[in-house]
C-alpha positions as CSV (number, residue, x, y, z in Angstrom):
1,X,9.1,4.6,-17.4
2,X,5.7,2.7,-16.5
3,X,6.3,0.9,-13.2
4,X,3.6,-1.4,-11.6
5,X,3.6,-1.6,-7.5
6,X,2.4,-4.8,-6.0
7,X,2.0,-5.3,-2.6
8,X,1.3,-9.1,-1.3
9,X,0.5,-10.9,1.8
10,X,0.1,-14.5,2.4
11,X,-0.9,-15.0,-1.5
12,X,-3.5,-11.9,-1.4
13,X,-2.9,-8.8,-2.9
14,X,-3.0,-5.6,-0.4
15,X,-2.2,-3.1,-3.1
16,X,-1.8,-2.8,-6.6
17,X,-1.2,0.4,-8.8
18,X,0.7,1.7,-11.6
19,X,2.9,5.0,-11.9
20,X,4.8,6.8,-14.6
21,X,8.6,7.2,-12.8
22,X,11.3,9.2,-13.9
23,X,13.6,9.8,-11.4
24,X,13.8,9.1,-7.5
25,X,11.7,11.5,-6.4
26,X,8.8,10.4,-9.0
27,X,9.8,6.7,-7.4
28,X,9.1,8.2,-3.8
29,X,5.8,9.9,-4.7
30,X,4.7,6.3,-6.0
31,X,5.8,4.7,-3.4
32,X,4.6,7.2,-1.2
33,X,0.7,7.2,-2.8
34,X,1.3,3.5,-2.5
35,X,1.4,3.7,1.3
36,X,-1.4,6.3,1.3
37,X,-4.0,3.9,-0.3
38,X,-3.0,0.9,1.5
39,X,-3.8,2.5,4.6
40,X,-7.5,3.9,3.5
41,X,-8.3,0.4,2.1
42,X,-7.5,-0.9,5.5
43,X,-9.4,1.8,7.2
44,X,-12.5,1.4,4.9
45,X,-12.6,-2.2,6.0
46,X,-13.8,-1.3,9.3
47,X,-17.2,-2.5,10.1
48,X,-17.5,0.0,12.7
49,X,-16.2,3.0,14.5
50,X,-14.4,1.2,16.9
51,X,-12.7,-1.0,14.8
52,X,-11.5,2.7,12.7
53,X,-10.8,3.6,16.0
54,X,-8.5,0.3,16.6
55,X,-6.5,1.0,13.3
56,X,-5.9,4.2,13.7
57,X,-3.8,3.0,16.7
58,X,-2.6,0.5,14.5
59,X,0.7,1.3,12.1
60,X,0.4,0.2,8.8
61,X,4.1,-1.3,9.2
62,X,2.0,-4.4,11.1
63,X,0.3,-4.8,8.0
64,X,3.2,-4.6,6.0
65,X,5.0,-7.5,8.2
66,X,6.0,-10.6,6.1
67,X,4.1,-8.9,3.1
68,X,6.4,-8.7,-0.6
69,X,6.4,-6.2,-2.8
70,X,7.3,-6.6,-6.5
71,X,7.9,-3.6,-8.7
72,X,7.7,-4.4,-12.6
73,X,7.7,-2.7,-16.4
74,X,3.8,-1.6,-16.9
C-alpha cells in the first residue's frame, strides 16, 4: 500500500513524503527515513556553523513537540 507521511506544526508542514508499506517493518523504515529528513531539513536551515553546531545539541523530539502527524492512502 501507498501511504503518505505528514508532519505538521502550528499549520506548516515540517515533512512530507510518500512510501510503498507492506508490512511493519516497511512502516518503520518510512517512518524511520521520515525522521532522517526531518532532521537534515532542520540542519540545512542553519545560517551558520554555530547555529549547526546548536542543533546538533538539539534533539529533533523538541521539534517534534506539539507537531501532528497524519498518515493517509497515496
Amino acid at each position: 500500500m501507498k501511504i503518505r507521511i505528514r508532519i505538521a506544526k502550528h499549520e506548516k508542514d515540517l515533512f512530507e513524503g510518500n512510501y510503498d508499506v507492506a508490512d511493519a517493518d516497511s512502516f518503520g523504515q518510512a517512518c524511520a527515513d521520515a525522521w532522517a529528513k526531518l532532521r537534515s531539513t532542520e540542519l540545512n536551515r542553519a545560517t551558520s556553523v554555530g547555529a549547526m553546531m546548536d542543533m546538533l545539541d538539539m534533539n529533533v523530539l523538541d521539534v517534534l513537540d506539539g507537531a501532528s502527524f497524519v498518515i493517509s492512502k497515496a
